[in-house]
C-alpha positions in Angstrom: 0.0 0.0 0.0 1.7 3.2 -1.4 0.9 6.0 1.5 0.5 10.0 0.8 1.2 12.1 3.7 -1.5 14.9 2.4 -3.8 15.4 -0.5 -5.1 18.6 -1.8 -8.3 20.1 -1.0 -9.7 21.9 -4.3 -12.2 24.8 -3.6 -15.3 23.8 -6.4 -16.1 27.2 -6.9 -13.1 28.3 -7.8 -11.3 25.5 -8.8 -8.1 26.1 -6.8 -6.3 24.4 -4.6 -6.6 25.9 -0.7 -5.0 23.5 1.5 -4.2 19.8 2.0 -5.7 16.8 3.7 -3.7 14.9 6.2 -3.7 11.1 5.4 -4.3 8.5 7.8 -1.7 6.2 7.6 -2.8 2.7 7.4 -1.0 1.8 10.7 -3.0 4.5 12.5 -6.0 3.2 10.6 -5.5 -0.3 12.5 -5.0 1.2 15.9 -7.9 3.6 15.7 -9.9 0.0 15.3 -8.2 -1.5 17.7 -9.3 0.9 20.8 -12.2 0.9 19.1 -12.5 -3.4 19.3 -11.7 -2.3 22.7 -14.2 0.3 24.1 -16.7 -1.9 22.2 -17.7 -4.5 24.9 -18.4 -1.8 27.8 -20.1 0.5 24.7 -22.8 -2.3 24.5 -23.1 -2.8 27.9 -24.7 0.7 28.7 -27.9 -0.6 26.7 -29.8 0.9 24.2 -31.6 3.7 26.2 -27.9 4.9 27.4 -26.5 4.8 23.9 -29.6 6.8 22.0 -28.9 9.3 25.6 -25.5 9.6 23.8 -27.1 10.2 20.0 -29.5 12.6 21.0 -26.5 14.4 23.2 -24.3 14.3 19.5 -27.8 16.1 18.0 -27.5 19.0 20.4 -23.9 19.0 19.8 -24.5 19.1 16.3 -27.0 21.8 16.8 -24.7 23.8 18.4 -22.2 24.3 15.8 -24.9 24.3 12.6 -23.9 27.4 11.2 -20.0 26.3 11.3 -21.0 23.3 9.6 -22.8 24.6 6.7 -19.6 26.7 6.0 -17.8 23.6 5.8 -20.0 22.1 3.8 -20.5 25.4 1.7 -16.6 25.1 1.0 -16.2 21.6 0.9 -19.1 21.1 -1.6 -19.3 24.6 -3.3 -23.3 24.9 -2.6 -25.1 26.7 0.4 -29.0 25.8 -0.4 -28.3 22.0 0.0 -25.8 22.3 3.0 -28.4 23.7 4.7 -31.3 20.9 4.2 -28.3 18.4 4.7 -27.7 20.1 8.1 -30.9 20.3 9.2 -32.1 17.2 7.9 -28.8 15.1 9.7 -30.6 16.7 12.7 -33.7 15.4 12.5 -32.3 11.6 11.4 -30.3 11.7 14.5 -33.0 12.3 16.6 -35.1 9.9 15.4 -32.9 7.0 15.6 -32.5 8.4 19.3 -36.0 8.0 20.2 -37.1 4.7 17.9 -33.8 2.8 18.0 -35.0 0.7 21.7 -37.9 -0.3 20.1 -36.6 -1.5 16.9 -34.2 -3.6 18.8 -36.4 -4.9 21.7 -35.8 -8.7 22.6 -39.2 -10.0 21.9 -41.0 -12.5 24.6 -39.4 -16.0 25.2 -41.5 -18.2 22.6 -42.3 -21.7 22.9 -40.9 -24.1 19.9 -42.9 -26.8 18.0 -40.9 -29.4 20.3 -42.9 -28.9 23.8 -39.9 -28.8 26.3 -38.3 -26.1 24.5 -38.4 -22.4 24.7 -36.8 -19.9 22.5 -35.5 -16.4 23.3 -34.4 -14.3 20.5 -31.5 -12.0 21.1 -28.7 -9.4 18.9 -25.4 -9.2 18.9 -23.9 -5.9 17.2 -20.7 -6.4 15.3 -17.8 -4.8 17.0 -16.4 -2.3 14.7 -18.8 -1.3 11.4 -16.4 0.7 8.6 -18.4 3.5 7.3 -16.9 4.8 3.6 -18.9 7.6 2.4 -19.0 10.0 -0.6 -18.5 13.3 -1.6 -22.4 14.4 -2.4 -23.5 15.1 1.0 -20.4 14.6 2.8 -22.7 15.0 6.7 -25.5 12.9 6.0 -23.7 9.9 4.1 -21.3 9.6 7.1 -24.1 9.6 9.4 -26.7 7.6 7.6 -25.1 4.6 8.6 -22.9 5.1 11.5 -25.7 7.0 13.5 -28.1 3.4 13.9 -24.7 1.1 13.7 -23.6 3.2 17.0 -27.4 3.0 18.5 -27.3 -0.8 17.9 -23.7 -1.3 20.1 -21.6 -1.2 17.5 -17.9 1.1 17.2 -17.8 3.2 13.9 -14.8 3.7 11.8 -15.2 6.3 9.5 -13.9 7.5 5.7 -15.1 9.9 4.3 -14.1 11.2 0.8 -11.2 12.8 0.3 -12.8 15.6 -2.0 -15.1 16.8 1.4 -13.1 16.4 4.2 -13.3 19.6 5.4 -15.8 18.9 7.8 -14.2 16.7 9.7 -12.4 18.0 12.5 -15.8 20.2 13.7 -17.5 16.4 13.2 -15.1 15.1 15.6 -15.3 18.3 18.5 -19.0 17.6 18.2 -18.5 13.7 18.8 -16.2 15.1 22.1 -18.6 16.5 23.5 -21.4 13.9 22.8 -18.9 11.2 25.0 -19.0 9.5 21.7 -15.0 9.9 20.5 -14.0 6.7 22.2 -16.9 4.6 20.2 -16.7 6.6 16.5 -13.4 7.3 15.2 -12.8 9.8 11.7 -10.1 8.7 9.6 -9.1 10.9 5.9 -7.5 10.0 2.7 -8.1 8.3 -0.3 -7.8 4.7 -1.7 -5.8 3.4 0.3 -6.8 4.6 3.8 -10.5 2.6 2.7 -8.5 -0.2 1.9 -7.2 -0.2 5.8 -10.8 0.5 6.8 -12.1 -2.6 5.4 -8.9 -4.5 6.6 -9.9 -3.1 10.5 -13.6 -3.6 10.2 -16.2 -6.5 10.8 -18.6 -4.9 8.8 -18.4 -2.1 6.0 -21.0 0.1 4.5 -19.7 1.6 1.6 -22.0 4.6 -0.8 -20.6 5.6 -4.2 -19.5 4.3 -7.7 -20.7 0.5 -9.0 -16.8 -0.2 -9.6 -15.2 0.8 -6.2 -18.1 -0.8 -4.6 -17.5 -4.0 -6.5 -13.8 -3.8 -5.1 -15.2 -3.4 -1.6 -17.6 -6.2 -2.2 -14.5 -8.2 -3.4 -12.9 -7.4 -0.4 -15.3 -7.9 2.0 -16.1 -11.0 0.7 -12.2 -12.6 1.2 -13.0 -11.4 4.6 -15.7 -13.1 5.6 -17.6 -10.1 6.3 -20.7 -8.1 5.8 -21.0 -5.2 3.1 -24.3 -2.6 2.7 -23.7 -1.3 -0.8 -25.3 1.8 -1.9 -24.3 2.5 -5.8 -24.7 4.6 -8.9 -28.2 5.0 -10.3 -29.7 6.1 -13.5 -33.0 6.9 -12.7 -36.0 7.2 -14.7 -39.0 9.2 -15.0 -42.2 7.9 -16.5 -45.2 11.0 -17.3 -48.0 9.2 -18.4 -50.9 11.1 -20.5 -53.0 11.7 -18.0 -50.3 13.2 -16.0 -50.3 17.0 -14.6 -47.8 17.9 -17.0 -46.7 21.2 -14.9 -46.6 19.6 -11.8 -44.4 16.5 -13.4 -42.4 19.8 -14.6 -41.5 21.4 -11.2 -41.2 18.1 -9.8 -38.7 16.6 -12.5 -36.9 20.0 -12.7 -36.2 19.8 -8.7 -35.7 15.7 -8.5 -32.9 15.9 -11.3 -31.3 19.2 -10.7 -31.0 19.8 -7.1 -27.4 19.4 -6.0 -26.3 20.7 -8.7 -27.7 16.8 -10.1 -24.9 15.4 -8.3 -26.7 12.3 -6.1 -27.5 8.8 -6.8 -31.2 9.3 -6.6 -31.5 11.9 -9.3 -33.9 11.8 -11.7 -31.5 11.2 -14.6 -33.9 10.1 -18.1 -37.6 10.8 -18.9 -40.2 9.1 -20.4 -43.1 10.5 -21.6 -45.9 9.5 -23.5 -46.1 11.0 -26.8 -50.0 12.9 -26.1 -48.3 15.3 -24.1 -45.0 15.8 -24.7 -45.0 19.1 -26.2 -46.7 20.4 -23.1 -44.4 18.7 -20.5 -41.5 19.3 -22.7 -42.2 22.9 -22.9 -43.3 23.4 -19.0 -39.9 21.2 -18.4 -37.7 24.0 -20.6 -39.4 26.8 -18.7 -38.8 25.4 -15.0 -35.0 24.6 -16.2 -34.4 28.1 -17.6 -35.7 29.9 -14.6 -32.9 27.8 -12.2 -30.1 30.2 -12.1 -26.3 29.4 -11.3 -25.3 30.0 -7.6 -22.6 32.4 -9.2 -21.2 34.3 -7.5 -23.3 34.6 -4.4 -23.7 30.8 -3.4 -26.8 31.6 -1.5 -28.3 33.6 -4.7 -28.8 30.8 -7.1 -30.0 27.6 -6.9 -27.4 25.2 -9.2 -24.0 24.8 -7.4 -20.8 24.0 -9.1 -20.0 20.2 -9.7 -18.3 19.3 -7.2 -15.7 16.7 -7.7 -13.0 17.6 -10.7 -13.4 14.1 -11.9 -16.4 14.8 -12.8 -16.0 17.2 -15.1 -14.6 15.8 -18.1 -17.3 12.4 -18.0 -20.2 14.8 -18.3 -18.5 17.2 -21.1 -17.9 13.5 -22.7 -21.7 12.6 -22.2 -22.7 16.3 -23.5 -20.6 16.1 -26.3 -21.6 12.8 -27.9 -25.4 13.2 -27.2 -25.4 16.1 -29.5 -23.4 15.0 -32.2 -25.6 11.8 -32.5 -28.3 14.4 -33.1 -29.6 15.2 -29.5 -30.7 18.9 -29.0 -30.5 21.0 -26.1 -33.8 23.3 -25.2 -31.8 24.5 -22.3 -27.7 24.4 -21.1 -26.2 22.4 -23.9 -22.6 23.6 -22.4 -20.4 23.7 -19.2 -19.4 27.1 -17.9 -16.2 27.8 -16.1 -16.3 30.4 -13.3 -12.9 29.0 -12.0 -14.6 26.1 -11.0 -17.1 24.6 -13.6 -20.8 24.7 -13.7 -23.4 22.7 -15.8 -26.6 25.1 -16.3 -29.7 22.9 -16.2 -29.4 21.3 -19.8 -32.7 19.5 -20.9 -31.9 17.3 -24.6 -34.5 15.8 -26.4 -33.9 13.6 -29.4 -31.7 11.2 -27.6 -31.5 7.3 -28.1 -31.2 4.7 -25.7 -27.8 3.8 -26.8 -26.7 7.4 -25.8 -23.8 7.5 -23.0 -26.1 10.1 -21.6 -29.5 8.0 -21.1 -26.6 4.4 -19.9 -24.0 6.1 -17.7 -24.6 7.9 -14.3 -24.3 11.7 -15.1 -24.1 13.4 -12.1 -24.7 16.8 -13.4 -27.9 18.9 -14.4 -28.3 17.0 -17.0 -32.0 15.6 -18.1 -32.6 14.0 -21.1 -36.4 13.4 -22.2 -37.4 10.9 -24.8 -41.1 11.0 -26.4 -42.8 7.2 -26.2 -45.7 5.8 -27.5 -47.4 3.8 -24.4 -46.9 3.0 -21.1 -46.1 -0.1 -21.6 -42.6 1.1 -24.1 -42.2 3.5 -21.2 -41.9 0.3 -18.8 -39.8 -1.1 -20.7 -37.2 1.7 -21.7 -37.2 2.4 -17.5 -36.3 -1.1 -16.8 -33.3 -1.8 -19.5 -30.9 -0.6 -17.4 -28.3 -2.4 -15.2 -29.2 0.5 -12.5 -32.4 0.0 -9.8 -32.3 2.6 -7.3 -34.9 4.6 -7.3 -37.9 5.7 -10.2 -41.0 8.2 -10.4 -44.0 8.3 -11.9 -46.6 10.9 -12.8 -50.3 10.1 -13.6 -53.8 11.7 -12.6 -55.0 7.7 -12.4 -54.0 6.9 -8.9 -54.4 2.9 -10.1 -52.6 3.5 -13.1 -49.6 4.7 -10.6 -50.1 2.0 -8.7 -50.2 -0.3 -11.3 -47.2 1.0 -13.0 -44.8 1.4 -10.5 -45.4 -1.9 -9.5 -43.4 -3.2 -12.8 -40.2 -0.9 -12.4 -37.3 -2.1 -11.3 -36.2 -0.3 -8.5 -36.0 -0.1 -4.7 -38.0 3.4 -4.5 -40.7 5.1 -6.8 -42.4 7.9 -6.0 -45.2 8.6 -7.5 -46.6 12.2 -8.4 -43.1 13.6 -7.0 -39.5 13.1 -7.5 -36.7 11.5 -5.6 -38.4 11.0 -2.5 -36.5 8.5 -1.1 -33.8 10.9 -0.7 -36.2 13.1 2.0 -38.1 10.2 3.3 -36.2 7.9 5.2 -38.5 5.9 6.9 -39.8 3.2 4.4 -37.9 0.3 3.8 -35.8 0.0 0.4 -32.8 -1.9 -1.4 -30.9 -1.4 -4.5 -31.5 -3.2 -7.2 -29.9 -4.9 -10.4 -26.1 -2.6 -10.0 -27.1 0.0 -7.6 -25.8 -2.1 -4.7 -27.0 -4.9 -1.7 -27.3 -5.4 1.5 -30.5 -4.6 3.6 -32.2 -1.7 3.2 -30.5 1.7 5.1 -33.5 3.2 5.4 -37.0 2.5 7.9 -36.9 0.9 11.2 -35.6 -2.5 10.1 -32.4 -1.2 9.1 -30.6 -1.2 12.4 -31.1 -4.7 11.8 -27.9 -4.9 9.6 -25.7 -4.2 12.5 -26.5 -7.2 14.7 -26.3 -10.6 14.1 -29.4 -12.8 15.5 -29.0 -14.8 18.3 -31.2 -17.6 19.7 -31.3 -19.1 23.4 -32.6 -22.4 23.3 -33.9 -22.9 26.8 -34.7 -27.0 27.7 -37.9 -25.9 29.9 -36.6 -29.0 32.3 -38.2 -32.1 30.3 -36.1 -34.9 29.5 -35.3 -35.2 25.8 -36.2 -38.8 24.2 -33.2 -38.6 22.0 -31.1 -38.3 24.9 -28.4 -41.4 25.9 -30.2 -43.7 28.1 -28.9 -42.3 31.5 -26.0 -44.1 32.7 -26.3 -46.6 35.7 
């Protein structure tokens, strides 16, 4: 393993480089999970009720330094509107496994078992140290997501976040001091490598971000013997049906593909709408998308923020380019635009085909194509051929024909009359499907469940078995 001392930090606004990021040697990665493995046992033993005391603690603590987070979010990510929902909406996630987390893991009542004499008493047993590996989208929140229910379940966290937001770290870690929770969730930065070492340290990793990292982790994991929750890419679809509110499937689609600048798994990312009224959504689509303006160069003025990681940059100018040379159109963007960093202005394309890298590939940009199709049913099929299941929508003024659709998409989450839902509500259970990871679902109640294994006393009530020995004389 080839070891960096520091990495640069790039400002995505202006594109420059404004510091460095220390990197965690892969020794110091080990230790930091061995006093974890150590603080473990006596961090179970407090119970449930003492360890959401601690989460809800980490909430006020949280609370306390909001506005110092969003600016290290604003610089980390280059975008102030979303730093503030992710803020506020870390809050309220934290709090909630606080107060639900007991119930979710109460033992339930001793049961009897088919065989008479025998009584069975379910129990959980939390994995010592869980390695969280989050991404650079929503640097707070993907952290969290995981580690925040892995902690509440007795479980140690190891954390990586990526090394394009790191930023955030050091005020993560004061507000973990003064939760009581630095002993039990430990931060650790770099790139590569240093995830390598997490997954090496860990008895269980949760990994978010691209379908070919997370098949290395998977890889990984797997010669280990251990657990991984993957949450992937996504290329999610849109299907407006003809009896669809075309204005509100407009304002919806416009706010479900190009909030956060597009840059999140559960964008909306391709449209398909039924050929009766696609002029009209097409047209009330343009005029959303031309009314979004760049957050340039008062971040809290606009609504589209830069994109944030470099590497970025040159995959969607690649996507951009080929779409309209193979005779795709833009109604709105069309190009990037550097303001020392680089932006993508909402860009809507019609004309596309499915073979486009545009309507395949992950785009992670404002970036929306729309494609006109005869029926429902080629609107089905054109959402489903895709090696991507993470989330869907669909919009139609038939609340059966919702249903009915929905119900044949192939994806852990649709929301229906709305777009990307699953991203604000996280109490309904969902997994990934087809590419866009596995594991159990990181969202609703049952979750926790992914950070215990089940345990089962099998109590002999005090009967004598029959396939017992004879008893010796």
């Amino acid at each position: 393993m080839t070891e960096t001392s520091t990495l640069p930090l790039r400002n995505p606004r202006s594109g420059q480089i404004e510091g460095e990021l220390a990197v965690t040697p892969a020794a110091e990665v080990a230790a930091a999970a061995a006093a974890l493995r150590a603080a473990q046992p006596q961090w179970e033993r407090q119970g449930i009720e003492r360890r959401c005391e601690r989460l809800a603690a980490l909430a006020e603590a949280l609370a306390a330094r909001r506005d110092a987070m969003i600016e290290m979010l604003l610089a980390d990510t280059g975008r102030w509107h979303e730093s503030v929902i992710e803020v506020d909406g870390t809050l309220a996630a934290i709090r909630r496994w606080a107060a639900q987390a007991p119930a979710c893991l109460a033992e339930p009542a001793p049961r009897q078992d088919a065989i008479p004499f025998i009584q069975a008493q379910q129990t959980w047993v939390p994995y010592p140290v869980v390695g969280v590996i989050s991404p650079w989208n929503f640097p707070l929140m993907l952290t969290l997501i995981d580690a925040v229910p892995a902690l509440a379940a007795g479980c140690t966290v190891l954390a990586k976040p990526s090394e394009v937001t790191s930023r955030f770290v050091p005020l993560l870690r004061e507000a973990l001091a003064a939760a009581g929770l630095g002993e039990v969730f430990a931060l650790v930065t770099g790139a590569g490598d240093t995830g390598q070492a997490v997954i090496e340290a860990c008895d269980h990793v949760c990994f978010t971000g691209s379908v070919a990292t997370g098949r290395k982790v998977a890889e990984a994991c797997a010669r280990r013997f251990i657990p991984a929750s993957l949450e992937l890419g996504g290329k999610d679809p849109a299907l407006v049906l003809s009896d669809a509110d075309v204005a509100q499937a407009a304002r919806a689609l416009a706010w479900g593909s190009f909030v956060n600048g597009g840059q999140s798994c559960m964008s909306i990312e391709r449209v398909y709408v039924e050929a009766p009224v696609a002029e009209a959504f097409i047209a009330a689509l343009v005029k959303e998308a031309a009314a979004l303006d760049l957050a340039w160069p008062d971040p809290k003025q606009g609504r589209i923020g830069p994109i944030i990681a470099a590497s970025q940059v040159e995959l969607v100018r690649r996507q951009l380019a080929e779409a309209l040379a193979g005779g795709a159109r833009a109604l709105t963007g069309g190009e990037l635009v550097e303001h020392g960093g680089t932006w993508c202005p909402p860009t809507v394309l019609v004309g596309v085909d499915d073979d486009m890298a545009v309507m395949r590939e992950e785009s992670f940009a404002t970036v929306l194509p729309v494609k006109v199709v005869a029926d429902e049913n080629e609107a089905v099929a054109c959402a489903n051929a895709s090696e991507f299941g993470l989330s869907a929508a669909v919009f139609s003024g038939d609340p059966e024909r919702a249903q009915r659709v929905a119900r044949q998409l192939h994806a852990g989450a649709v929301s229906i009359n709305d777009a990307s839902l699953t991203a604000m509500v996280q109490t309904a259970e969902k997994q990934s499907f087809g590419h866009s990871g596995m594991g159990g679902s990181r969202m609703g109640s049952s979750s926790i469940r992914r950070f215990v294994r089940a345990r089962a006393l099998l109590v002999n009530t005090g009967v004598a078995s029959p396939w017992w020995f004879p008893a010796a004389e």
